[in-house]
KEKE-3310 file (N, C-alpha, C; in steps of 0.2 Angstrom, whole numbers, plus 5000, padded with zeros to 4 digits):
npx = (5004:5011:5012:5003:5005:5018:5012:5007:4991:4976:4970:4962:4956:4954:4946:4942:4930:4921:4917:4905:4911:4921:4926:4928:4940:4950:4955:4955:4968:4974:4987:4980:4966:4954:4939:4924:4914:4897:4884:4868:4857:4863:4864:4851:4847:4844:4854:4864:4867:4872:4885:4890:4891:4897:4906:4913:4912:4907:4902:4887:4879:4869:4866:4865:4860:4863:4872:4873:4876:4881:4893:4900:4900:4913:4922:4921:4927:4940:4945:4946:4958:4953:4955:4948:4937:4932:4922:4922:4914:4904:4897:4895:4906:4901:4905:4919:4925:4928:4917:4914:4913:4906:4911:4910:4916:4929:4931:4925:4937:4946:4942:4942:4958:4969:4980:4977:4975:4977:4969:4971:4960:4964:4960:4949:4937:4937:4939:4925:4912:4901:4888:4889:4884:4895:4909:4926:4943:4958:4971:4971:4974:4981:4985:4991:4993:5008:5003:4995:4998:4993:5001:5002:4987:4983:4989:4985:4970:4950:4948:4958:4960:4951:4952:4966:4962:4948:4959:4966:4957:4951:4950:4953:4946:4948:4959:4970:4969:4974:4985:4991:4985:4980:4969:4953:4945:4932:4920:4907:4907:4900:4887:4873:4876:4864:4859:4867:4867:4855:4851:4846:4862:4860:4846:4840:4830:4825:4829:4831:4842:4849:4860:4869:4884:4898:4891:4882:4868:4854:4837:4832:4841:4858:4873:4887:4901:4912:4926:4942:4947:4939:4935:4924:4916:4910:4897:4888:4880:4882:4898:4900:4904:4920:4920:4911:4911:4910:4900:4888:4892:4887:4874:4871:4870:4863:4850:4848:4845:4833:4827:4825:4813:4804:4807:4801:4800:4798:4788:4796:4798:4793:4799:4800:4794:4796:4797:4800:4812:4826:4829:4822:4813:4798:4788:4778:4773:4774:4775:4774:4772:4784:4785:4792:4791:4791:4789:4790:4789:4780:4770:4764:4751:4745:4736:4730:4738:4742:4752:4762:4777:4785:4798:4802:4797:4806:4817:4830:4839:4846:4857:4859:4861:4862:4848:4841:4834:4836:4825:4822:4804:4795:4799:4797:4806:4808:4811:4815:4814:4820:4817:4830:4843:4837:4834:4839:4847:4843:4832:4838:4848:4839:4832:4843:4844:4835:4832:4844:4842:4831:4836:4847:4835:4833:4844)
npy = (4994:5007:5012:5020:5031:5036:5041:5055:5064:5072:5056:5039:5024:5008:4991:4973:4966:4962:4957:4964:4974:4978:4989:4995:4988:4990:5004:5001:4997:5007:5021:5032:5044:5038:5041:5034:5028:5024:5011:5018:5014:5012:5024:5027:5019:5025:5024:5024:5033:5047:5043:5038:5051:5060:5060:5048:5052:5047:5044:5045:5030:5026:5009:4999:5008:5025:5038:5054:5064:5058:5058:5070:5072:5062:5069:5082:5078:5075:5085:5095:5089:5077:5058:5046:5031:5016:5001:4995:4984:4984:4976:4961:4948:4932:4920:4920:4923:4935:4949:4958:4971:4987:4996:5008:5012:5015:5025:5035:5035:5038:5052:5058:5061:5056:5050:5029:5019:5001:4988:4973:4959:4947:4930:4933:4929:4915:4914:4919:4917:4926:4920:4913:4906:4904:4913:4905:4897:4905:4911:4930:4942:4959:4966:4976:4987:4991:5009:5017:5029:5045:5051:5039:5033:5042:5039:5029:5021:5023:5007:5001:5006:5000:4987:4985:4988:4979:4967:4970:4971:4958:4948:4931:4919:4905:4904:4910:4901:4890:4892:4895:4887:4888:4882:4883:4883:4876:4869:4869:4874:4874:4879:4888:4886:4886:4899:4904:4892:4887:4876:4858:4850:4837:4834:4843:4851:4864:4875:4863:4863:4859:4862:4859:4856:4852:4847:4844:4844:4836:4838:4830:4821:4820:4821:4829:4834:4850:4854:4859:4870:4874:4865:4853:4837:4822:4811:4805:4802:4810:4817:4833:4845:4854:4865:4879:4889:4885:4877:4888:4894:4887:4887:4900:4900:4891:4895:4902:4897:4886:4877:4880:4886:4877:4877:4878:4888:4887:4894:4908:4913:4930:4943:4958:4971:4984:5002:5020:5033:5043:5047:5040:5026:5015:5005:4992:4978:4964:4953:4938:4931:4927:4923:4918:4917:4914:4926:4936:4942:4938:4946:4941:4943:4944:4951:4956:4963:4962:4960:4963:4960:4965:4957:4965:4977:4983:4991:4992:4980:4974:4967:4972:4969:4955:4943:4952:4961:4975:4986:4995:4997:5003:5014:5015:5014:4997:4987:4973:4958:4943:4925:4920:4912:4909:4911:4926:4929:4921:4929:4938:4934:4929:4941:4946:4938:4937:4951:4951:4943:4947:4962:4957:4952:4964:4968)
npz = (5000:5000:4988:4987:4995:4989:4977:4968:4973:4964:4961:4954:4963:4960:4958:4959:4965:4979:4992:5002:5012:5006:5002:5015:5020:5010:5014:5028:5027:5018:5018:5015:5013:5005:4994:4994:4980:4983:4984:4979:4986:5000:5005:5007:5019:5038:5045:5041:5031:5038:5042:5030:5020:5029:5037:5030:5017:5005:4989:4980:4969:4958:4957:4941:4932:4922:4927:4929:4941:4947:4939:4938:4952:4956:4946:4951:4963:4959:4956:4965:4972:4979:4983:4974:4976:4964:4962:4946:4941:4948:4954:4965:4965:4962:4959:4959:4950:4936:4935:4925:4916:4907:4891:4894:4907:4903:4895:4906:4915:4908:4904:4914:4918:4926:4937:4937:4951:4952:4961:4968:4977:4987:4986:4995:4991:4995:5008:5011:5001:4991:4993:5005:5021:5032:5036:5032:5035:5033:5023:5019:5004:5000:4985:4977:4960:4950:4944:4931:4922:4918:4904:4900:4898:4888:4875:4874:4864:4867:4869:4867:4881:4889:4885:4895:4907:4910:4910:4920:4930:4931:4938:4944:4954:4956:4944:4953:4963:4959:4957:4969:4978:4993:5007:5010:5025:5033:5042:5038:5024:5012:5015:5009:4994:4989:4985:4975:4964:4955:4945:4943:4934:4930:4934:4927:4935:4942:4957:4966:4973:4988:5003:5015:5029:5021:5009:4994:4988:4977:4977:4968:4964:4962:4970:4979:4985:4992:4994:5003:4995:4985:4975:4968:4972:4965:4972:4972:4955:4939:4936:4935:4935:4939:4949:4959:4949:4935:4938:4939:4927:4918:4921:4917:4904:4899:4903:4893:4882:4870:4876:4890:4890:4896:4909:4925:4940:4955:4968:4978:4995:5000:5009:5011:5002:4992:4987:4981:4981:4975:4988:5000:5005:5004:5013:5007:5008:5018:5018:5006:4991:4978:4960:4946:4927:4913:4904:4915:4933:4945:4959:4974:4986:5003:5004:4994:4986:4974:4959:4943:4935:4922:4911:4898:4902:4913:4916:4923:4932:4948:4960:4976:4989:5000:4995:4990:4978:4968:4957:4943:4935:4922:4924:4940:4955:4964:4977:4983:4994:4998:5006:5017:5010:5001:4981:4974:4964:4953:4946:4941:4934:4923:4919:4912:4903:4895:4890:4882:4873:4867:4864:4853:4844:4839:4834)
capx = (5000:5017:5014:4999:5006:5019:5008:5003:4986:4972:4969:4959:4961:4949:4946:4940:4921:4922:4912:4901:4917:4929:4929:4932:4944:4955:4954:4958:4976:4978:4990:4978:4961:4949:4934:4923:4908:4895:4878:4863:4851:4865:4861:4845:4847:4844:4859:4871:4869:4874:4891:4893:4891:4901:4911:4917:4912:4909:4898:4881:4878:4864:4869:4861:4859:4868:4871:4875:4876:4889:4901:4898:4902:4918:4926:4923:4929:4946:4946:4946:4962:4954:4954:4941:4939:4926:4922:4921:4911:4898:4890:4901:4905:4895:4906:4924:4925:4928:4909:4916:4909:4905:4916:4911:4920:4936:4930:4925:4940:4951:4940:4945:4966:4973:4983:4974:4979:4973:4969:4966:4959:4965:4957:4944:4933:4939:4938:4917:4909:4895:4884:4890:4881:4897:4914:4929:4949:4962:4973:4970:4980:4980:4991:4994:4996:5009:4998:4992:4998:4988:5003:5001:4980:4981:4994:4979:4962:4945:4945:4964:4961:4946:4956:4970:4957:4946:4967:4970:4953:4947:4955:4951:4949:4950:4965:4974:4969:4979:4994:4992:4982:4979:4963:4948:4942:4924:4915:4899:4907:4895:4879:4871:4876:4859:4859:4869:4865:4849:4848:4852:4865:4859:4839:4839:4824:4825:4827:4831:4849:4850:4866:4873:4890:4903:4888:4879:4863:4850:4835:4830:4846:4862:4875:4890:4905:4915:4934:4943:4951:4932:4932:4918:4918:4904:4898:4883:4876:4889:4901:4899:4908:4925:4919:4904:4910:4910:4892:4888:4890:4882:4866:4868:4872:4857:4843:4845:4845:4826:4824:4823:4804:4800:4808:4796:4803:4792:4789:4798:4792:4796:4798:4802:4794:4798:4796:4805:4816:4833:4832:4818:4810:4792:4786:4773:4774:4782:4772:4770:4776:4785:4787:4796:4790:4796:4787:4791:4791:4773:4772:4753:4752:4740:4733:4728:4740:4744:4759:4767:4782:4784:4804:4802:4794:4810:4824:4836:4838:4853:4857:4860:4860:4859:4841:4837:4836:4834:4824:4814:4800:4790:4801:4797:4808:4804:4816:4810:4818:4816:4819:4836:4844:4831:4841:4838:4851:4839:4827:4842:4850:4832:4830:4847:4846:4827:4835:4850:4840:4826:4840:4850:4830:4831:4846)
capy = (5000:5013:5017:5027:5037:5038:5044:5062:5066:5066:5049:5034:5016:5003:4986:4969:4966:4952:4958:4973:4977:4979:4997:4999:4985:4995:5010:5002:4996:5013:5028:5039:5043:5037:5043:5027:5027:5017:5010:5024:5010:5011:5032:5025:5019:5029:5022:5022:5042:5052:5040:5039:5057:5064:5055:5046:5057:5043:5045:5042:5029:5022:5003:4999:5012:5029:5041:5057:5068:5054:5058:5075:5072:5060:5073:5087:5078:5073:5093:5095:5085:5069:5051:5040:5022:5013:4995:4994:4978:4987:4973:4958:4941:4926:4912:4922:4924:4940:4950:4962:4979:4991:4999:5016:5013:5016:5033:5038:5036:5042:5058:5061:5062:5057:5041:5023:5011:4993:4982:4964:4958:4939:4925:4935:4924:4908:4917:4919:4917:4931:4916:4906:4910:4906:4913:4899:4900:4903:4918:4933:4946:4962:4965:4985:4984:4997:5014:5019:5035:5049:5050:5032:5034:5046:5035:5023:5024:5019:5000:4997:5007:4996:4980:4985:4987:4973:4962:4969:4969:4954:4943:4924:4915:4899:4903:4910:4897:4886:4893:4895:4881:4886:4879:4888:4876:4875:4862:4872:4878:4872:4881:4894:4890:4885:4905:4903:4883:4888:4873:4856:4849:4830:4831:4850:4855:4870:4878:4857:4863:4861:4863:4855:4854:4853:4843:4850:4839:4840:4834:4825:4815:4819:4824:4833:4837:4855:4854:4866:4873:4876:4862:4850:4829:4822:4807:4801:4805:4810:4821:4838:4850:4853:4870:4882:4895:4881:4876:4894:4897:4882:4891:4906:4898:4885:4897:4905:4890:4884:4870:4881:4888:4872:4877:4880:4890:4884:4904:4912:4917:4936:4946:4964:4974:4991:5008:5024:5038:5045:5047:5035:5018:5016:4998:4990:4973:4960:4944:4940:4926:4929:4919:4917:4914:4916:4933:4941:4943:4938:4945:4940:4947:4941:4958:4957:4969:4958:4965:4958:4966:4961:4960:4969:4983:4981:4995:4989:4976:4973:4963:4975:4965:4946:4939:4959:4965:4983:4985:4998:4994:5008:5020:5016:5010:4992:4984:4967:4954:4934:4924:4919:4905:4909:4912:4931:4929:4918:4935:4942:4934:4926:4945:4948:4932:4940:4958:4951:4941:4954:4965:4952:4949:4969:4970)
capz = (5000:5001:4980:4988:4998:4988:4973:4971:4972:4965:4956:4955:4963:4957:4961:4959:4971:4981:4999:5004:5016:5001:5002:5023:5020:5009:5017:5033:5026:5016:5021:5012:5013:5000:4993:4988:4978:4985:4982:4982:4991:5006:5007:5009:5027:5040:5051:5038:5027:5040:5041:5022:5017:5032:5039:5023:5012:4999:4984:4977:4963:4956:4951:4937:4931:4920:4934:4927:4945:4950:4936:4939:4957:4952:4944:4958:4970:4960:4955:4972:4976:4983:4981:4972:4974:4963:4958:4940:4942:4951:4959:4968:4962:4965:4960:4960:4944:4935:4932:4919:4913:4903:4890:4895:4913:4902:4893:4912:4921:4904:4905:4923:4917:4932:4936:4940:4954:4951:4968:4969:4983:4985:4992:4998:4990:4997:5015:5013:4995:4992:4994:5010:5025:5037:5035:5034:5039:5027:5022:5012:5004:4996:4979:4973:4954:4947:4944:4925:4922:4913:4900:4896:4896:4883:4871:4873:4863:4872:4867:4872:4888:4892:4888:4901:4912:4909:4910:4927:4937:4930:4944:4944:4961:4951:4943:4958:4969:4954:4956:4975:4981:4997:5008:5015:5031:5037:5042:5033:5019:5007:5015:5007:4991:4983:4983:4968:4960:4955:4942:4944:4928:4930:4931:4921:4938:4945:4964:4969:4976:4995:5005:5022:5029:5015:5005:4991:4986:4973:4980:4964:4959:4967:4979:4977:4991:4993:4997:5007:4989:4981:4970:4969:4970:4964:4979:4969:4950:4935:4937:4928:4934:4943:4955:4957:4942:4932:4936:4936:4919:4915:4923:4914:4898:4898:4902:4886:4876:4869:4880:4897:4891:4900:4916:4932:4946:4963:4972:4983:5000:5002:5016:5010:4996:4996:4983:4985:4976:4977:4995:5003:5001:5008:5013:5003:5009:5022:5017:5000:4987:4971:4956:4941:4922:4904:4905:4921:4941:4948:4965:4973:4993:5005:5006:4989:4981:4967:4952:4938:4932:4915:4909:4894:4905:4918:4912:4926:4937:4951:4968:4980:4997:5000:4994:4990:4972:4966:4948:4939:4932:4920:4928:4946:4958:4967:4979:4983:4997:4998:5012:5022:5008:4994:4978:4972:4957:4947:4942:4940:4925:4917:4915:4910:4895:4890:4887:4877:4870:4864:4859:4847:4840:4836:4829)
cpx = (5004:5015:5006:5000:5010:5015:5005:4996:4982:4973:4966:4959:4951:4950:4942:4933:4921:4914:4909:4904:4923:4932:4934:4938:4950:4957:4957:4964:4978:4981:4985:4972:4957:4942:4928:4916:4904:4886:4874:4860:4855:4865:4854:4843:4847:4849:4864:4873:4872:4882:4894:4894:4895:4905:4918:4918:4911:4902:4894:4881:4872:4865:4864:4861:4864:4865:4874:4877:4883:4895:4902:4902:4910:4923:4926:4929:4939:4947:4948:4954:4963:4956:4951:4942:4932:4928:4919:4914:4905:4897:4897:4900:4903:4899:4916:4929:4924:4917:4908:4911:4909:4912:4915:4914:4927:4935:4928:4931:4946:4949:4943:4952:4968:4975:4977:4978:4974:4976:4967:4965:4959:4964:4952:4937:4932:4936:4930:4915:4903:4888:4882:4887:4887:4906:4920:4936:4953:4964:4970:4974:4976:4983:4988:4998:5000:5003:4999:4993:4994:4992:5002:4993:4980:4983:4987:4972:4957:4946:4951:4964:4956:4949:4962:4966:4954:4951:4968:4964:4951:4952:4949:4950:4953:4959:4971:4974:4974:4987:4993:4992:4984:4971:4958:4944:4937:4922:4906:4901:4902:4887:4878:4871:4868:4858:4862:4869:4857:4843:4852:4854:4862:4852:4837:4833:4826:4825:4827:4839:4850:4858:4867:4880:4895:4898:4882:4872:4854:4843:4830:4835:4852:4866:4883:4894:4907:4923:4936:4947:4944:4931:4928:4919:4912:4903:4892:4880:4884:4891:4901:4905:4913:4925:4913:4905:4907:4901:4889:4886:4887:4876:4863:4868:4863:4850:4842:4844:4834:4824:4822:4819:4803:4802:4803:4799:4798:4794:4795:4793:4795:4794:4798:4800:4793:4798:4799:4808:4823:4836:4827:4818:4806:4791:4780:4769:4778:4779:4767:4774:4778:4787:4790:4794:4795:4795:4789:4792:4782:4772:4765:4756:4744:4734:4729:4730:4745:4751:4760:4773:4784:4793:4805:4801:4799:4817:4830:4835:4846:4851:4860:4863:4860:4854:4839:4839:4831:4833:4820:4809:4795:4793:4802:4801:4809:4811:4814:4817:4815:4818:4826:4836:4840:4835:4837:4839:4847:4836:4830:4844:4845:4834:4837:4847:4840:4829:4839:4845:4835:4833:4844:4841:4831:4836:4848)
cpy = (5006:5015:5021:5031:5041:5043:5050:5063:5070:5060:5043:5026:5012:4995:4981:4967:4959:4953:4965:4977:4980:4985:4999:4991:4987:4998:5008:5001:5000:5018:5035:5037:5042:5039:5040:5030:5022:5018:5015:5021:5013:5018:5033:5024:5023:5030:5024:5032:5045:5050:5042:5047:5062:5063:5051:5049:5054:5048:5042:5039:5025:5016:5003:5002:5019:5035:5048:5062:5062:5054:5063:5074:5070:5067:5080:5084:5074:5081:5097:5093:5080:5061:5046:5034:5021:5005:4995:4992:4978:4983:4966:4949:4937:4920:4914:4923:4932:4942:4954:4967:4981:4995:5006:5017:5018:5023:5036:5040:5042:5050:5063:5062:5063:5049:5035:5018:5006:4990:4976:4962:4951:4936:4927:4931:4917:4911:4917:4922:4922:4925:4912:4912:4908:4906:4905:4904:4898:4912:4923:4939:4954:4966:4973:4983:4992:5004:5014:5025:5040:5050:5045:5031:5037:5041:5029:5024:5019:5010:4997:4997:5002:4989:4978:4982:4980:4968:4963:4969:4963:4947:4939:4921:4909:4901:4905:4905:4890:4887:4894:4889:4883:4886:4884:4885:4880:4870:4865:4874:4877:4876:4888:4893:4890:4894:4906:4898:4885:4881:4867:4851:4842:4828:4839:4855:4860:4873:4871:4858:4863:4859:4860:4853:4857:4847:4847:4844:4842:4835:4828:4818:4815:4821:4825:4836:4844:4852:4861:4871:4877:4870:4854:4841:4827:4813:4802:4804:4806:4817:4827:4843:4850:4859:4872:4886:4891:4878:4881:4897:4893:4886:4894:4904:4893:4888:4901:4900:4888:4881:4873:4885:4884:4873:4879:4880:4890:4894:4903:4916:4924:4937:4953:4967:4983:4998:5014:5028:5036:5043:5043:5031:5019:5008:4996:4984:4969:4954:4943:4933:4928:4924:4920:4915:4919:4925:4937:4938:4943:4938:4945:4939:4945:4948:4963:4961:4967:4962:4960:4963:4961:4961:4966:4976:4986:4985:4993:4983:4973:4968:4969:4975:4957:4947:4947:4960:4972:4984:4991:4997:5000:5011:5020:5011:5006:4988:4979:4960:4947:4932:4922:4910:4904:4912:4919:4930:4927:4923:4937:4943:4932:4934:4947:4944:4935:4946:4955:4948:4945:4959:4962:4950:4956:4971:4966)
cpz = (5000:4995:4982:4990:4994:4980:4973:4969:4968:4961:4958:4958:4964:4958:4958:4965:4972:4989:5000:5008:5011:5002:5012:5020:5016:5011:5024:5032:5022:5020:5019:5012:5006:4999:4989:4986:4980:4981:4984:4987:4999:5010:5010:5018:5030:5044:5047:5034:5030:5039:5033:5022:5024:5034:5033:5017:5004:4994:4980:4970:4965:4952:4945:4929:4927:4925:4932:4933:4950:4945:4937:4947:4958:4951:4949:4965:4969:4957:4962:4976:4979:4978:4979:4971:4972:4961:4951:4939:4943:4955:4962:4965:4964:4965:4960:4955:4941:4932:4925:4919:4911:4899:4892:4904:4907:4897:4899:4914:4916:4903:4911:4920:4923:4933:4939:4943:4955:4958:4967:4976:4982:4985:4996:4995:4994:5005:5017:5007:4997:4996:5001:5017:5033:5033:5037:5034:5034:5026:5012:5010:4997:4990:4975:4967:4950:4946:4936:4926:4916:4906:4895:4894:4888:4877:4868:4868:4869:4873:4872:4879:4892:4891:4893:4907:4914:4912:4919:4931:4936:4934:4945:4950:4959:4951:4947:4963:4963:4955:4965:4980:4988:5000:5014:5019:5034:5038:5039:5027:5011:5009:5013:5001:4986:4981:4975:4963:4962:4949:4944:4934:4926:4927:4928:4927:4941:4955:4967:4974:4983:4998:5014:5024:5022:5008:5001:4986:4981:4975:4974:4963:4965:4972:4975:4984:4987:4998:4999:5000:4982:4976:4972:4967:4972:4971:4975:4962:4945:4936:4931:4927:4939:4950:4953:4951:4938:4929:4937:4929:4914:4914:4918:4907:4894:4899:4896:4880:4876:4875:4886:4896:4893:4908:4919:4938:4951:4965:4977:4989:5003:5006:5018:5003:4996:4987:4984:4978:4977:4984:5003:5000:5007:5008:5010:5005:5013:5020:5010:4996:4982:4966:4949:4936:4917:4903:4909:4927:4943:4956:4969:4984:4998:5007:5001:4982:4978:4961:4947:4934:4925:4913:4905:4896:4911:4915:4915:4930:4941:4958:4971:4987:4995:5000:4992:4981:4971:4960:4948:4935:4929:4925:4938:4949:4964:4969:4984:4987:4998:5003:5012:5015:5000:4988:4974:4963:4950:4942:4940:4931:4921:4916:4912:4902:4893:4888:4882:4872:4863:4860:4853:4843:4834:4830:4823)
residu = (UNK:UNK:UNK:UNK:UNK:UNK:UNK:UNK:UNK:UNK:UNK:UNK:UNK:UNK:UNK:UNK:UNK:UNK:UNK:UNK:UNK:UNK:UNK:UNK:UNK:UNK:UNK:UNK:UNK:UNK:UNK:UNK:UNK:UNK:UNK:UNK:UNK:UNK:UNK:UNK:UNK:UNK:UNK:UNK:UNK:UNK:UNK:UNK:UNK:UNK:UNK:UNK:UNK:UNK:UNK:UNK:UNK:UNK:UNK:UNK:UNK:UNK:UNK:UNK:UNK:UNK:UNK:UNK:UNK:UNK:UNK:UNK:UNK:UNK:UNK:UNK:UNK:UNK:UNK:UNK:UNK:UNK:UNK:UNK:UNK:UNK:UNK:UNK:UNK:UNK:UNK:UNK:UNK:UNK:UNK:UNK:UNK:UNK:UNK:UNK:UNK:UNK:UNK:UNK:UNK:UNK:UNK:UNK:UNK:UNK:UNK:UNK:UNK:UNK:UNK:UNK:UNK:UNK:UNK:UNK:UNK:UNK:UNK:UNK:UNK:UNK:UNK:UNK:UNK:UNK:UNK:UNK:UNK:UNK:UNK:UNK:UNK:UNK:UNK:UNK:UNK:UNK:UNK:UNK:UNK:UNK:UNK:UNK:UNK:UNK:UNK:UNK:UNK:UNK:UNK:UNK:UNK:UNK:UNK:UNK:UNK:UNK:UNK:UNK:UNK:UNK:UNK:UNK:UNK:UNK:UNK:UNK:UNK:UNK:UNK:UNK:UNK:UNK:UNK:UNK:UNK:UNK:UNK:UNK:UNK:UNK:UNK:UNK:UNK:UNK:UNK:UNK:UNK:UNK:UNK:UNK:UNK:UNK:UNK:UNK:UNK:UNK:UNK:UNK:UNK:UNK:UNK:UNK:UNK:UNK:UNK:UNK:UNK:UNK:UNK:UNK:UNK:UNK:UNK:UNK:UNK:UNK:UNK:UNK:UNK:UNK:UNK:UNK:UNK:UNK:UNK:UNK:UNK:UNK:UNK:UNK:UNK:UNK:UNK:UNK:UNK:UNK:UNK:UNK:UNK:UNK:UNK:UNK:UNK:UNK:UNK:UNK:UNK:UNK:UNK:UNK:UNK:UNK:UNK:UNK:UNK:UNK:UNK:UNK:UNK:UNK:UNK:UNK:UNK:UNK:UNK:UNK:UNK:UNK:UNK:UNK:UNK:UNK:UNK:UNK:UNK:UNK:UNK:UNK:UNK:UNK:UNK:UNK:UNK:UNK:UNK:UNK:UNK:UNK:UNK:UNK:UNK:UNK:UNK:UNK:UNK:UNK:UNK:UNK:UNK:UNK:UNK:UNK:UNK:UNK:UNK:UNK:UNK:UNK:UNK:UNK:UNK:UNK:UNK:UNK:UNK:UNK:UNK:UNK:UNK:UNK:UNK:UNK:UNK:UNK:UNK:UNK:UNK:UNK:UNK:UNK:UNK:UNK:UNK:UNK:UNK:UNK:UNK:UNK:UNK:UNK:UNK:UNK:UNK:UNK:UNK:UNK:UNK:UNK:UNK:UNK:UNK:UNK:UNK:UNK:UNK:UNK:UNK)
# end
C-alpha cells in the first residue's frame, strides 16, 4: 500500500468486488484517505447516510443504472484534490470469477486524466463466498498493481484502455487458487450455496439445490462434496463440473438455450417489498410470494396487492444485498427481498438472458 502514499494526488484506485466490506477493508490498510463510491440503496438507510456522506464522504451511485450527477460528482471531487475508489464491476462476484463491465467505465476514468491504481483483493473469495452463509479459515492478501499513468492513458484509445482494464481487474479466484492452492476450512462451507445453484446439471429441475456441511445435494438426483480449495467431487450422480464457476456458467448459459421455456421455478416466499426515490423507500409489503416465468416477476400478497412486472417493462435490474434485488419497472423503483437461503440471482439473469435476447432479435 506505500505506492499510495507515495503517489501524488488526485487519482483513482479501482478494484475487483468480492464483499460489501471491500471498500472499509481497503481504506483500513491505506496511508491515504479514500473517497469510495458506493451504492445509492445504502444512502437510503437511515443508520448508515449520516456515516457515508460525512464522515466518509463517499459517493452516490445508482447501480444499474447511467448516473450522470455521480460523474459529475467523480470529477469534483478529483478537482478537488481527493481520492476516488470505485468497483468497475459494480456489483460483487457470485462464483469468484471476474463480472466484467462496461466499456464506457474506460471513457470515464480516461475523462477524469489522472493516474489509476489497480487492487486485487486475494482469496477474499475463498475466505466467505457472496453466497456462504458462514465465513471459513484461510489467508487473504492484498496486491497493489503498478499505477496507470495519465501520459500512458492518453497513448491509449478507448478499446485498448478498456482492455487493460478489463486484464488487470478481472482477477480469477480459480486461477489464483491454481497457482496457490491454498485451503479455506469450514465444516459448513458448502451452506448457502443453493443462493447461487439455481439449476440442477443431471435432472435439468429447478430451485432442487440444498446445502449442508461441506455437502451439496439436489433433492431429485444427486450429491456433490465442497473441498477446502472450492472444487467440487461428485459422491453420487455424474460428474459435471470441477467448481461452482464452472456450474455457474452452465446456469447462465442453459437458460437461454430453447429447451429452458419448459423450466418451472416453485415461488419464493418474500419478506420485503419496498418503493421509494433517490432518497427514501416506503414499505409496501412484508408477506408475499414471488414467482418466476418466461414473461416476468409475479408478486401475489395476502393483502391482495397483486403485480406483475413484466421484463420487457424492467429498464434495470441489480442485487443489491443478500436475497434483495433493486429494479425499475416503468420508471418506478421496486426493491423486493426473499427469504434467508432463497436464491435472488435467478430473476436476475432470466432478465438479463430476456433483454440480450430481445436485443440480438432487434438488431
Amino acid at each position: 500500500m506505500q505506492q499510495l502514499s507515495e503517489l501524488q494526488p488526485p487519482f483513482l484506485v479501482i478494484g475487483n468486488h468480492v464483499h460489501t466490506l471491500d471498500s472499509f477493508l481497503i481504506s483500513s490498510a491505506s496511508p491515504v484517505h479514500i473517497r469510495w463510491v458506493a451504492g445509492a440503496y445504502l444512502f437510503k438507510l437511515f443508520a448508515l447516510r449520516p456515516m457515508l456522506e460525512r464522515w466518509i464522504g463517499a459517493i452516490s451511485k445508482q447501480q444499474g443504472r447511467n448516473d450522470f450527477f455521480t460523474i459529475r460528482a467523480i470529477g469534483d471531487a478529483l478537482k478537488s484534490g481527493d481520492i476516488v475508489g470505485l468497483f468497475p464491476e459494480g456489483t460483487r462476484t457470485w462464483d469468484g470469477e471476474p463480472v466484467g463491465f462496461d466499456q464506457a467505465i474506460a471513457k470515464l476514468v480516461r475523462m477524469f486524466k489522472v493516474p489509476i491504481v489497480v487492487m486485487h483483493l486475494e482469496g477474499f473469495y475463498g475466505l466467505k463466498p457472496r453466497w456462504a452463509d458462514k465465513k471459513r479459515k484461510g489467508n487473504v492478501f492484498l496486491r497493489v498493481l503498478p499505477p496507470i499513468m495519465p501520459d500512458h492513458i492518453r497513448e491509449m484509445s478507448v478499446t485498448e484502455l478498456y482492455e487493460r482494464l478489463l486484464a488487470d481487474i478481472g482477477y480469477s479466484y480459480r486461477d489464483w487458487q491454481e497457482k496457490n492452492h491454498l485451503p479455506y476450512v469450514s465444516k459448513r462451507a458448502a451452506e448457502g450455496v443453493e443462493q447461487v445453484l439455481y439449476l440442477c446439471p443431471e435432472c435439468k429441475q429447478a430451485s432442487t439445490i440444498v446445502s449442508k456441511g461441506i455437502t451439496i445435494t439436489c433433492t431429485h438426483c444427486n450429491f456433490a462434496s465442497l473441498d477446502p480449495y472450492d472444487k467440487l467431487h461428485t459422491t453420487q450422480g455424474t460428474h459435471h463440473f470441477d467448481d461452482i464457476a464452472f456450474w455457474h456458467a452452465w446456469e447462465r448459459e442453459y437458460i437461454t438455450l430453447p429447451q429452458s421455456s419448459s423450466l418451472t421455478f416453485p415461488p419464493d416466499r418474500g419478506v420485503l417489498l419496498q418503493t421509494g426515490d433517490a432518497k427514501k423507500l416506503v414499505t409496501l409489503e412484508k408477506r408475499f410470494t414471488l414467482q418466476m416465468d418466461q414473461e416476468g416477476i409475479r408478486i401475489k400478497s395476502e393483502t391482495g396487492r397483486d403485480m406483475f412486472l413484466a421484463f420487457e417493462s424492467i429498464q434495470s435490474m441489480i442485487i443489491n444485498a443478500k436475497n434483495t434485488v433493486e429494479l425499475y419497472h416503468d420508471n418506478t423503483l421496486y426493491r423486493i427481498r426473499i427469504f434467508k437461503r432463497g436464491c435472488i440471482l435467478k430473476y436476475v439473469e432470466m432478465y438479463q438472458a430476456k433483454r440480450t435476447s430481445t436485443e440480438g432479435d432487434q438488431a
